[in-house]
C-alpha positions as CSV (number, residue, x, y, z in Angstrom):
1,X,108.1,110.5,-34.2
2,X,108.5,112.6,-31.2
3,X,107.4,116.2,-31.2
4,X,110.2,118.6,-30.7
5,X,109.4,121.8,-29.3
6,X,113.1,123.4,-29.0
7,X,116.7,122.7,-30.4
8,X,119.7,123.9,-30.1
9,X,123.6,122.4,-29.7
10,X,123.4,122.1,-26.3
11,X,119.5,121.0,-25.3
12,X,116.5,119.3,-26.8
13,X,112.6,120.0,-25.5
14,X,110.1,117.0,-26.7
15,X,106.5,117.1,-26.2
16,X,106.1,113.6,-24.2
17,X,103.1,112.0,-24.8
18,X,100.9,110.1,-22.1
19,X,101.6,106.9,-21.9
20,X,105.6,107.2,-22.8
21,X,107.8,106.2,-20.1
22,X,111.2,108.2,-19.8
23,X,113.4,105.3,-19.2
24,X,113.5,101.9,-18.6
25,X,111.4,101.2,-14.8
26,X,110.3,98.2,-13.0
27,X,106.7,100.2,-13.3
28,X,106.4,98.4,-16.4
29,X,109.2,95.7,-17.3
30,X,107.4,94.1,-20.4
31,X,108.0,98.3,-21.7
32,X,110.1,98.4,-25.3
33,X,109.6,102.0,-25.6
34,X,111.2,104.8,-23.7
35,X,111.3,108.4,-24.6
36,X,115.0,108.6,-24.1
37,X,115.5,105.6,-26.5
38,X,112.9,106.8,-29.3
39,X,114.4,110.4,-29.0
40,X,118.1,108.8,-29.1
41,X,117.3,107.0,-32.4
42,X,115.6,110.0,-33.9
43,X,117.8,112.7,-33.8
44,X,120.8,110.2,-33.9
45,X,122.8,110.7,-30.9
46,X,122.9,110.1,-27.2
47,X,120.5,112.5,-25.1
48,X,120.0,112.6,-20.7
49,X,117.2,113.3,-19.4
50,X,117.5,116.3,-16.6
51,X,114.0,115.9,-14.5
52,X,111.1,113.6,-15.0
53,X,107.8,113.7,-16.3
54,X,105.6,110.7,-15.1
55,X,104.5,107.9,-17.2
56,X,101.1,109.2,-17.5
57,X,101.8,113.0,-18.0
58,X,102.3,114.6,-21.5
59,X,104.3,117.6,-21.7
60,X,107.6,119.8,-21.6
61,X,110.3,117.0,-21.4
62,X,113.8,118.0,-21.4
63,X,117.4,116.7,-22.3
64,X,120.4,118.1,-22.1
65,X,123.0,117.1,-25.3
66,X,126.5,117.2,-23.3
67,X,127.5,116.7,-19.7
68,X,128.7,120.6,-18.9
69,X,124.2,121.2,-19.9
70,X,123.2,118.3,-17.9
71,X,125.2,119.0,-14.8
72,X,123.7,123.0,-15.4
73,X,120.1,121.9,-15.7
74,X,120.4,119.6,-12.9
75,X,121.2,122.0,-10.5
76,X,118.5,124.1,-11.5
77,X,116.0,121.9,-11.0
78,X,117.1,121.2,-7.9
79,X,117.8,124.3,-6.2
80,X,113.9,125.2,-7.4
81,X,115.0,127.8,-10.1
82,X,113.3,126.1,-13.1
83,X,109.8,127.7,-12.7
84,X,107.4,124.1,-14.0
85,X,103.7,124.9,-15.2
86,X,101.0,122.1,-15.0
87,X,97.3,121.9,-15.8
88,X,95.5,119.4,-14.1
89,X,91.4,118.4,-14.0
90,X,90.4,117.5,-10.5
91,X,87.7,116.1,-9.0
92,X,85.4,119.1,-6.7
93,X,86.1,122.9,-6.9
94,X,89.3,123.9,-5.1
95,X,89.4,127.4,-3.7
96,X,90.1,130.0,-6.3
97,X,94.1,130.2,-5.0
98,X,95.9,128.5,-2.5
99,X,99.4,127.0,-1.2
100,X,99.8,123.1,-0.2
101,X,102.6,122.9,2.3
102,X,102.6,119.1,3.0
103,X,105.8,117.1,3.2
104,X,106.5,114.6,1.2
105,X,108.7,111.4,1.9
106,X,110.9,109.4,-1.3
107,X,109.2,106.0,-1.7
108,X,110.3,104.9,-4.9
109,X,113.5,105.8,-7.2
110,X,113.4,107.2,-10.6
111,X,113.4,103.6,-12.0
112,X,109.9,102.8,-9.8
113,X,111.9,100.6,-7.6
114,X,110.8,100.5,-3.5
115,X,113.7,102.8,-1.4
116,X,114.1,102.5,2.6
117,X,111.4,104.8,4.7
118,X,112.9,108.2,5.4
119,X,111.6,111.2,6.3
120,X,109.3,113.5,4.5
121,X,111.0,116.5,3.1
122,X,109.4,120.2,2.6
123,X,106.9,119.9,-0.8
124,X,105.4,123.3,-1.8
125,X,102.5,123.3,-4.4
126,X,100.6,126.6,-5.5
127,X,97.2,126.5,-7.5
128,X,94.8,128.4,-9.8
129,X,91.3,127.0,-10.3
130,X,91.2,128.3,-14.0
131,X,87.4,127.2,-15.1
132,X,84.7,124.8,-13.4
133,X,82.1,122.8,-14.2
134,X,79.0,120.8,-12.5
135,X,77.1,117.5,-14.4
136,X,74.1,116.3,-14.2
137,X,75.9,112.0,-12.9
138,X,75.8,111.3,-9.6
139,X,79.1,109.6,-9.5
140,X,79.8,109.3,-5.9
141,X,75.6,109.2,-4.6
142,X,75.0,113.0,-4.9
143,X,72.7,114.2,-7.6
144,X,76.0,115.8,-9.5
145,X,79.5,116.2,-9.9
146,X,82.1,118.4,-10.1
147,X,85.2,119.0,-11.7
148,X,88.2,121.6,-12.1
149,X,90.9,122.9,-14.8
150,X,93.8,123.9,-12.9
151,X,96.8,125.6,-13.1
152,X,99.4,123.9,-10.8
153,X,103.0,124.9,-10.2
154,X,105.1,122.7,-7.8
155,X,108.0,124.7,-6.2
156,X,110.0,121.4,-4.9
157,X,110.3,118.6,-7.4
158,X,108.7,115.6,-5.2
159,X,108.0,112.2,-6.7
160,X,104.4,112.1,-8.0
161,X,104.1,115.8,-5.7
162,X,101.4,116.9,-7.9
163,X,99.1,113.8,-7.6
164,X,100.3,113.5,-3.7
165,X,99.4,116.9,-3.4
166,X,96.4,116.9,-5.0
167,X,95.3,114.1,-2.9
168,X,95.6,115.3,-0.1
169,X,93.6,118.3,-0.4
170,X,91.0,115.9,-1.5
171,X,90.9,116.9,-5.0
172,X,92.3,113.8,-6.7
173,X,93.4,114.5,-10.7
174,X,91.1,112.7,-12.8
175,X,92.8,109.1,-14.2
176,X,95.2,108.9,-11.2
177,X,94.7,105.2,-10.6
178,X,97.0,105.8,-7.6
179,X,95.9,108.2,-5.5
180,X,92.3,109.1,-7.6
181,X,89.2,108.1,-6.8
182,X,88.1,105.0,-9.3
183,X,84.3,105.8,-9.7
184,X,85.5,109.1,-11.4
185,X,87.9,108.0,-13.3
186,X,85.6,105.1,-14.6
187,X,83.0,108.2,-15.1
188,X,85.2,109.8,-17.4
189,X,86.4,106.7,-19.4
190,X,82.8,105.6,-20.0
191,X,80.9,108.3,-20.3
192,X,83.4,110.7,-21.7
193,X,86.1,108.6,-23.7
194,X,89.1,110.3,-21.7
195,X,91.6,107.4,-20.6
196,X,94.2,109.0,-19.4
197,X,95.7,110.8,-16.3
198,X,94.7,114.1,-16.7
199,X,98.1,115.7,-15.8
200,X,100.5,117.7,-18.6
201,X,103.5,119.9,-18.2
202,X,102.1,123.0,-20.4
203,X,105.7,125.0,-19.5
204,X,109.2,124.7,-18.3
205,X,111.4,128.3,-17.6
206,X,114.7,127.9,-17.0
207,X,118.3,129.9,-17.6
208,X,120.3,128.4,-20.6
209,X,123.3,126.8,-19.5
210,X,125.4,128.4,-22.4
211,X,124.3,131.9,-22.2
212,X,122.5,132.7,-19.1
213,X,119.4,133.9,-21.3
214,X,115.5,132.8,-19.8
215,X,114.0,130.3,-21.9
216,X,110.8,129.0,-22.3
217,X,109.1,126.1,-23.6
218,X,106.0,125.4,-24.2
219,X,103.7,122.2,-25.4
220,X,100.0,122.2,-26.1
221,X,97.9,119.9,-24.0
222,X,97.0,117.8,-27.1
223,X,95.0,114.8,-27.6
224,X,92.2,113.2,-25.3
225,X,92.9,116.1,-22.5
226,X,91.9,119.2,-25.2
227,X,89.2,117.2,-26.3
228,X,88.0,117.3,-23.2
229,X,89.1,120.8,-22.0
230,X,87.0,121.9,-25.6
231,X,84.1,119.8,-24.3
232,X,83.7,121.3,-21.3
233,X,84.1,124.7,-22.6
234,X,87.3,126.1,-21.2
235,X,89.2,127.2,-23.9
């Protein structure tokens, strides 16, 4: 059973968790589970997705219930005006604050299939280093390593923006086997039992399509990543 996190007769908010695609994709064909599928045949009737969460972040997932919400929400996410609140763990300490202004170009579509090369388009990221912490491994040859809890809010809505981003700042997200680094993420599954990418979609904000009124929704990190958040001594 999914989580749901808000209801009404117009929208639905599920907690998705890591691991769960959102629909069917060639990143995984031999998949029999999707979220929109498994939410579908619990609440008994059709939902659409309106943005995307990837396969190995947990978090805020929304659907709309008709086409009038869908159409609503969809413009909202793309004109920026849905406000989308991540924490991350990353390897190193990040400044305290900061902006990543890097573009970003479209290399796959939403159903992980290959697109034509075009040009990057403007990706904006802004970050909070919200706790740190140095162990005693030396992971990469240096007699310890570092990691970060962050607070990340993308203002553009980029494919993978926040690992992208993150990457090219040089502070990789831990269990990003795409764009992390493999010793640390080997580190953590070994030494600390955490498997997965250490991305989640704590909070969405957005303007209800009905009624004009803010909502927000939020989901807990859950599972391996507040075990790990506990462990570290962040909450």
């Amino acid at each position: 059973m999914l989580n749901i996190l808000y209801r009404d007769e117009h929208l639905i908010a599920i907690d998705k968790p890591a691991g769960l695609l959102v629909h069917r994709s060639d990143v995984d064909r031999h998949e029999t589970r999707f979220a929109v599928q498994a939410l579908r045949d619990q609440i008994g009737r059709r939902v659409q997705p309106v943005h995307r969460l990837d396969r190995g972040t947990s978090g805020v997932l929304l659907f709309a219930l008709d086409a009038a919400t869908a159409a609503d929400l969809g413009r909202q996410f793309a004109s920026g005006a849905v406000r989308k609140d991540y924490r991350a763990v990353v390897r190193g300490w990040p400044a305290p604050t900061g902006v990543i202004d890097h573009p970003l170009a479209r290399r796959h579509d939403d159903y992980g299939r290959p697109l034509p090369a075009a040009a990057p388009q403007p990706a904006l990221t802004h970050y909070q280093r919200l706790a740190a912490i140095e162990l005693a491994y030396a992971v990469e040859g240096h007699p310890s390593s570092r990691y970060a809890f962050m607070a990340l809010e993308p203002r553009s809505g980029r494919r993978h923006q926040l690992r992208r981003h993150m990457k090219h700042v040089a502070h990789p997200i831990i269990g990003d086997a795409t764009y992390g680094r493999g010793r640390h993420n080997r580190f953590f599954q070994q030494q600390l039992g955490c498997d997965r990418l250490l991305l989640a979609c704590v909070a969405l904000s957005f303007r209800h399509p009905a009624d004009g009124r803010e909502v927000t929704v939020r989901a807990p990190l859950g599972d391996q990543f507040a075990a790990l958040v506990a462990t570290f001594g962040w909450l």
